[in-house]
VODRENLO-441719 format. One line per field, with one value per residue (C-alpha): residue number from 1; residue in one letter; x, y, z. Coordinates in pm, 1 decimal, decimal comma, always signed. Layout:
! residues N
n	[NUM;...]
res	[a;...]
c1	[X;...]
c2	[Y;...]
c3	[Z;...]
This chain:
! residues 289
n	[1;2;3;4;5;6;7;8;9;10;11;12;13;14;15;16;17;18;19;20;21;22;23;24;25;26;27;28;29;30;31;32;33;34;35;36;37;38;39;40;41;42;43;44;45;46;47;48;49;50;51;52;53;54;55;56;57;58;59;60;61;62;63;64;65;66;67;68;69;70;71;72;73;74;75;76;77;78;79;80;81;82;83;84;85;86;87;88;89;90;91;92;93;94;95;96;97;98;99;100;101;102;103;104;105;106;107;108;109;110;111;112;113;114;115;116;117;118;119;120;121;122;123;124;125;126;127;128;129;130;131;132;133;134;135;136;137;138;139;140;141;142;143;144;145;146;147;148;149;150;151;152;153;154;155;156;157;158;159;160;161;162;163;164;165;166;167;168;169;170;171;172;173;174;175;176;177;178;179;180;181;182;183;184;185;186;187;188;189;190;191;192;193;194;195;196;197;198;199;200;201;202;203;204;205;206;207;208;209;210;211;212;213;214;215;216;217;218;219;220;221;222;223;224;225;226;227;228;229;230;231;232;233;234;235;236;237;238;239;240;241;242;243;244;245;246;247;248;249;250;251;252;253;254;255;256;257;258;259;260;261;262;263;264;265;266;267;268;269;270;271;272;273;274;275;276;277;278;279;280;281;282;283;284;285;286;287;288;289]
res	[x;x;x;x;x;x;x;x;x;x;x;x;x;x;x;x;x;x;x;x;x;x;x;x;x;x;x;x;x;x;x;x;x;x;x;x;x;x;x;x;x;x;x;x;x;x;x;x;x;x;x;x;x;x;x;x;x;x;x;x;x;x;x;x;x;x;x;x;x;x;x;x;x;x;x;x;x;x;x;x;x;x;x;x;x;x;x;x;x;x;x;x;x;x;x;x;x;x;x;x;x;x;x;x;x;x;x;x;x;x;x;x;x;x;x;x;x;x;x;x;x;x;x;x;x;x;x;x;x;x;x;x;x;x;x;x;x;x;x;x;x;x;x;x;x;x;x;x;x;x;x;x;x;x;x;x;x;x;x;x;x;x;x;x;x;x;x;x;x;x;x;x;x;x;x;x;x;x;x;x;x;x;x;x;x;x;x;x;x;x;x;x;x;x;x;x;x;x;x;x;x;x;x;x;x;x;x;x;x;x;x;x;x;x;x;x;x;x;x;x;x;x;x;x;x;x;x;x;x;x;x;x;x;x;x;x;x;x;x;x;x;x;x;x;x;x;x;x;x;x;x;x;x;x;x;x;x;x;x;x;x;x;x;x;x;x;x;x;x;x;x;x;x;x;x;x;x;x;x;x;x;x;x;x;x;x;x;x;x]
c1	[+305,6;+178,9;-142,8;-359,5;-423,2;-611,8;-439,9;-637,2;-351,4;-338,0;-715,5;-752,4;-698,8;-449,7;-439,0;-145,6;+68,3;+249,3;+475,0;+658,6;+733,3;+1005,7;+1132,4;+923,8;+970,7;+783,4;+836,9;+712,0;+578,6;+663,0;+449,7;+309,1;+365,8;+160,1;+270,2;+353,6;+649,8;+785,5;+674,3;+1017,9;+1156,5;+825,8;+914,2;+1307,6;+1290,3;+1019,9;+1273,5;+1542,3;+1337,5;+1156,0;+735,9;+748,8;+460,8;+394,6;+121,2;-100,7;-7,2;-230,5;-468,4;-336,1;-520,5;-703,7;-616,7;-834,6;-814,9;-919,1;-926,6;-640,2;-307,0;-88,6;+202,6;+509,9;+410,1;+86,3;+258,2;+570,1;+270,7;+72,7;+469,4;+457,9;+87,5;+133,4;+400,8;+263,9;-93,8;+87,4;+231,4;+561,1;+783,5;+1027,8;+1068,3;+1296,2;+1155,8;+1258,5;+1150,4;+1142,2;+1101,3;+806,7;+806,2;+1182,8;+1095,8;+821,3;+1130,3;+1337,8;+1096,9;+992,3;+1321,0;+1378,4;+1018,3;+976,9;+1325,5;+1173,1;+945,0;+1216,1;+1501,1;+1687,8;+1612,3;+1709,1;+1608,7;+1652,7;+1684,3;+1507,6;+1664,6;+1563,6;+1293,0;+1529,3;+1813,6;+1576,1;+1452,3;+1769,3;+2008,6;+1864,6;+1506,4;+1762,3;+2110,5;+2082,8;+1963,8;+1989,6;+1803,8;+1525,2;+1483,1;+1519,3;+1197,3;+983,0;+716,9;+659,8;+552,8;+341,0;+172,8;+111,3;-148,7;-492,1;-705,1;-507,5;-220,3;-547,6;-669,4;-364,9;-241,3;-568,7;-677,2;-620,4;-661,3;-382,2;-138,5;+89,9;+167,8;+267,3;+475,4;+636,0;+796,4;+933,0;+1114,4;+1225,2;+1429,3;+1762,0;+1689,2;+1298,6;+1310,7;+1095,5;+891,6;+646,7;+300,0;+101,6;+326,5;+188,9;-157,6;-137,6;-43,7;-267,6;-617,0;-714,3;-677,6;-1044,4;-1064,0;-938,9;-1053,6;-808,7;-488,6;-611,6;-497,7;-171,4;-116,2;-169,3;+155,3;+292,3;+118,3;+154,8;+487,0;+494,0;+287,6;+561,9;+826,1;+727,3;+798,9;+1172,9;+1234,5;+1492,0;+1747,5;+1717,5;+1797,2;+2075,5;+1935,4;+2130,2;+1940,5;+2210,4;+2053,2;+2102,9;+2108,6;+2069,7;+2092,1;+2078,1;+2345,7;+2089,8;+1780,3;+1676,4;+1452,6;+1716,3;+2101,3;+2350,4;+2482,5;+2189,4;+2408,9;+2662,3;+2439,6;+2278,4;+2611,9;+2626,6;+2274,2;+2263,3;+2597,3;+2549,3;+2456,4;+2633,6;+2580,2;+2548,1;+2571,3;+2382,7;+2541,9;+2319,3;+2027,8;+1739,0;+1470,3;+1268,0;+1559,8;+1371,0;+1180,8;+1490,4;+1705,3;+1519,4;+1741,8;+2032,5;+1876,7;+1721,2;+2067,1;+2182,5;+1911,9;+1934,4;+2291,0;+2322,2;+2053,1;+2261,1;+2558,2;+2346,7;+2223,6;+2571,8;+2685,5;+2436,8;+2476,6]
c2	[+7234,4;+7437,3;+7625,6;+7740,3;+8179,1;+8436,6;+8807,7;+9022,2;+9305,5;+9585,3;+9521,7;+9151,2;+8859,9;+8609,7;+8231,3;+8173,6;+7848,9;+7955,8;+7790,0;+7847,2;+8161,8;+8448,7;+8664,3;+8711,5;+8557,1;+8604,8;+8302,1;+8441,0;+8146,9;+8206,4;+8038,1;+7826,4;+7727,4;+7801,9;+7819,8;+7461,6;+7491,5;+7634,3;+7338,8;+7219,1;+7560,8;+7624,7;+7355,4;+7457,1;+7754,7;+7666,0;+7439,9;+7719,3;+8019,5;+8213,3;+8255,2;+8142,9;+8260,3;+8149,0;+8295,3;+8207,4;+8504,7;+8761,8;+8538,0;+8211,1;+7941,2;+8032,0;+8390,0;+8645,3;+8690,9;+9122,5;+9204,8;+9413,6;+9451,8;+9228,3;+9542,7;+9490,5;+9848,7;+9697,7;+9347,6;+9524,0;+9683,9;+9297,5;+9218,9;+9518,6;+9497,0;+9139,7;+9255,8;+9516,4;+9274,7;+8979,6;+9235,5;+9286,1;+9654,3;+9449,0;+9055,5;+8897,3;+8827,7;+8548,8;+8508,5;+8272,8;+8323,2;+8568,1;+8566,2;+8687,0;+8961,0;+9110,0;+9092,2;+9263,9;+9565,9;+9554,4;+9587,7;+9856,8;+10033,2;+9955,4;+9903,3;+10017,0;+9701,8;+9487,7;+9375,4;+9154,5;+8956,1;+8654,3;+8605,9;+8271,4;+8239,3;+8529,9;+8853,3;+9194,3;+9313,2;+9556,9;+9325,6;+9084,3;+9315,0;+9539,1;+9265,3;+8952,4;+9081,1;+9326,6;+9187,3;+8861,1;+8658,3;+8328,6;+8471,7;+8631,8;+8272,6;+8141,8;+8335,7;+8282,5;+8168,7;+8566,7;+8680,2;+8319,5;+8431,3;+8773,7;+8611,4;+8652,3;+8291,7;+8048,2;+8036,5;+7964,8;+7690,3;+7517,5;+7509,8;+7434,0;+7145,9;+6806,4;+6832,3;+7121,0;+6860,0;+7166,9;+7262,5;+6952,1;+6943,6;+7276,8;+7156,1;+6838,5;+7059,4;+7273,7;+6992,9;+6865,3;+6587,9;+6471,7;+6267,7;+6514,4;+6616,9;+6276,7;+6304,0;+6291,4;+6609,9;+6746,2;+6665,2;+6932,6;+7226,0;+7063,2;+6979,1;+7417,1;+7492,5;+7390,3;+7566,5;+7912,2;+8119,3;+7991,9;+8042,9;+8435,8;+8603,6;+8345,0;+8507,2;+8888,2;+8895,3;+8853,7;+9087,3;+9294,1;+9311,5;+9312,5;+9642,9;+9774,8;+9683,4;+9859,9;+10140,9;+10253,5;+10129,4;+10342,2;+10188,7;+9989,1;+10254,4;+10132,8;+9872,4;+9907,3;+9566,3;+9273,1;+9014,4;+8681,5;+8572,9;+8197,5;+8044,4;+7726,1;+7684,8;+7451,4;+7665,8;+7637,7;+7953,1;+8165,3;+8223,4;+8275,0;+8615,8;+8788,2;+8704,1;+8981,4;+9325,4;+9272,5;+9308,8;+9705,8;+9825,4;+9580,5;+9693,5;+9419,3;+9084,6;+8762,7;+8528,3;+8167,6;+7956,4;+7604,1;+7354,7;+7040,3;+7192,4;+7348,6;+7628,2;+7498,5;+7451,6;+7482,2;+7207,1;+7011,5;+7055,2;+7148,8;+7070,4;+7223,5;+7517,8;+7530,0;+7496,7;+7763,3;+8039,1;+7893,6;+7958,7;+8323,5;+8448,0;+8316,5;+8474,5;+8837,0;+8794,3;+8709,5;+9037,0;+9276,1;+9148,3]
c3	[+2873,1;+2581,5;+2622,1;+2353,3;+2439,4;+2267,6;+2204,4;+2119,2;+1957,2;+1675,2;+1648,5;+1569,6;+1745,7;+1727,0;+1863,1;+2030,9;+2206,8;+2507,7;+2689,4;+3042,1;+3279,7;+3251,2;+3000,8;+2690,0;+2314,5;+2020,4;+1785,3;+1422,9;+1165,3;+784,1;+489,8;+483,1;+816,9;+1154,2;+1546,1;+1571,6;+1365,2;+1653,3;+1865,1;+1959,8;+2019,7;+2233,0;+2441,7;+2482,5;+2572,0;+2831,0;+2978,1;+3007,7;+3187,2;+2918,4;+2835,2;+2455,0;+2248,2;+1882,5;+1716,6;+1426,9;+1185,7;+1082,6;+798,6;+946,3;+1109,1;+1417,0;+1446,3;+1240,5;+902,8;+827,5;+412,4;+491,6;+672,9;+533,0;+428,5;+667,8;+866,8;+978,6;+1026,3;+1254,8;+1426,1;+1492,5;+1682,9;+1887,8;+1985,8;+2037,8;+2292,1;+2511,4;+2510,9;+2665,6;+2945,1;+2820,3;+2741,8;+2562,7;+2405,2;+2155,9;+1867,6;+1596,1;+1346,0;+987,3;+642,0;+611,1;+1043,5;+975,3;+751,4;+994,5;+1282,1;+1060,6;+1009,7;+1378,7;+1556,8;+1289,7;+1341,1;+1688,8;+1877,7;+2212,4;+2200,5;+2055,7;+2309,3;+2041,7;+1759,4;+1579,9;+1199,1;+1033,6;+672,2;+579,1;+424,3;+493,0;+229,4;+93,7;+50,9;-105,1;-355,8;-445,4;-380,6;-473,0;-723,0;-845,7;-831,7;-888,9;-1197,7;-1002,9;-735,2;-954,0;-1071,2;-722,3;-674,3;-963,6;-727,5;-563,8;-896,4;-928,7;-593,5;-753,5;-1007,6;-911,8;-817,9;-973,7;-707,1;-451,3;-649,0;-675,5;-357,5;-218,0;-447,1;-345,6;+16,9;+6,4;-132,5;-239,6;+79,6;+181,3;-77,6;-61,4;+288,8;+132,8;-163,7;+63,6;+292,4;+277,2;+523,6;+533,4;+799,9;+1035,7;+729,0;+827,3;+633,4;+984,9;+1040,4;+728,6;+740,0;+982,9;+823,8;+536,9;+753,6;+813,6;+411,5;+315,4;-8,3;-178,0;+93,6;+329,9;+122,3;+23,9;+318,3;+280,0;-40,7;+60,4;+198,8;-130,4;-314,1;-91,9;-123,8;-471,3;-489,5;-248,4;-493,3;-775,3;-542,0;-426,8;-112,9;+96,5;+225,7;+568,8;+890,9;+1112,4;+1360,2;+1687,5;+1867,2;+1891,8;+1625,3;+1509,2;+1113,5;+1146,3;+783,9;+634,7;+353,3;+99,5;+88,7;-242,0;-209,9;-89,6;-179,5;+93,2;-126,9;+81,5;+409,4;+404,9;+292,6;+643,2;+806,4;+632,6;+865,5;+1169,2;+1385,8;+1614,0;+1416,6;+1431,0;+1159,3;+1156,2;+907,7;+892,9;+646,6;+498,2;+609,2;+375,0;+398,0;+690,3;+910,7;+1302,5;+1152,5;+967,5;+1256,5;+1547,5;+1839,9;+1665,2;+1607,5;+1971,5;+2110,3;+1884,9;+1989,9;+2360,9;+2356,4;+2208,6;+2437,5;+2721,3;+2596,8;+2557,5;+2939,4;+3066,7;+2852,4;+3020,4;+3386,2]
């Protein structure tokens, strides 16, 4: 069963499903998704022996949405806070898209809080911007829609007008396969964006990372946590030449590569995926017993 919970962490307070008793896991939405996106993995891990806990991100849904705190030290702070307020000294965290680039700067600010971590197709934030913003013309172009999110008020109207039709169709562009992306499935992500308001704090993220870009970024520190890069091969926001740079900074990642699949791939392939995280956290208990 999945329960609805309130957490109140880092100052705010998020909405959260939870699901099932044992060792903790943070499940980390990217945009413009919320906690059910998660929903099957919720439910999985459940089933195997773990308390699963999406949230609603900071500026998402039913959790709070502050004017500020949408840089990645204040968002690696919401994971950590989140942690220690649902009674845990450690959890692994996974995380997607922008959920994977908050793990990545957690288990790299806060490795006492972070026990492992699995990131699915989402690159670190320095690899996106000196390897991909940087290094890569098809990437740049890959991303044109950063610097679109960047613009002030127009990137609210537009993805709010028409019942949030943009959203709905960001999922479908996104998918190789669009079988699970049904429009009563949609409607859901679609039915909490009542106007401009509700896609602001959506947007922060974005700019604030783009005010953190025109900055130099130092390079990543090394992570020691065992991690897990799960990526699908046909994501059309993100090229699979940000794979290997991770393998320079985190000593003790295994990559995975998903073929046929596209950006949203817990929601494109959501029992593979399950079996894929089910299976590398078994093999990371049986290696510390």
């Amino acid at each position: 069963m999945i329960e609805a919970i309130d957490v109140f962490a880092n100052g705010i307070r998020f909405r959260c499903a939870a699901s099932g008793q044992g060792p903790l896991v943070l499940l980390l939405h990217g945009f413009p998704e919320r906690w059910f996106s998660w929903e099957p993995q919720l439910r999985a891990l459940a089933d195997a022996g773990y308390r699963a806990v999406a949230p609603d991100l900071r500026g998402y849904g039913d959790s709070d949405r502050p004017e500020t705190g949408y840089d990645l030290d204040t968002l690696a702070a919401d994971v950590a806070g989140l942690i220690r307020a649902l009674g845990a000294e450690q959890a692994t965290v996974i995380g997607h898209d922008w959920g994977g680039a908050i793990t990545w700067c957690a288990v790299e600010r806060h490795p006492d809080r972070v026990a492992r971590f699995a990131v699915l197709n989402c690159p670190h934030p320095w690899v996106l911007r000196n390897v991909g913003l940087f290094g890569s013309p098809r990437q740049l172009a890959r991303s044109w829609y950063i610097l679109f999110f960047g613009v002030p008020k127009i990137p609210e109207r537009w993805l709010s007008r028409d019942h949030a039709a943009a959203v709905g169709e960001a999922f479908a562009r996104g998918a190789v396969d669009r079988t699970n992306f049904t429009p009563e499935r949609l409607r859901r992500y679609r039915e909490w964006i009542k106007g401009p308001n509700d896609v602001t704090p959506m947007l922060a993220y974005y700019r604030s990372a783009l005010r953190a870009g025109l900055r130099p970024l130092a390079p990543p520190r090394p992570i020691e946590r065992s991690g897990l890069l799960l990526w699908a091969e046909d994501d059309p926001a993100l090229g699979t030449e940000l794979i290997a740079p991770h393998l320079e900074f985190a000593r003790s990642l295994r990559v995975e590569r998903i073929p046929g699949c596209g950006h949203f791939v817990q929601m494109e392939r959501p029992d593979e995926v399950s079996a894929r995280l089910l299976g590398w956290l078994a093999e990371e208990v049986s290696s510390r017993s």
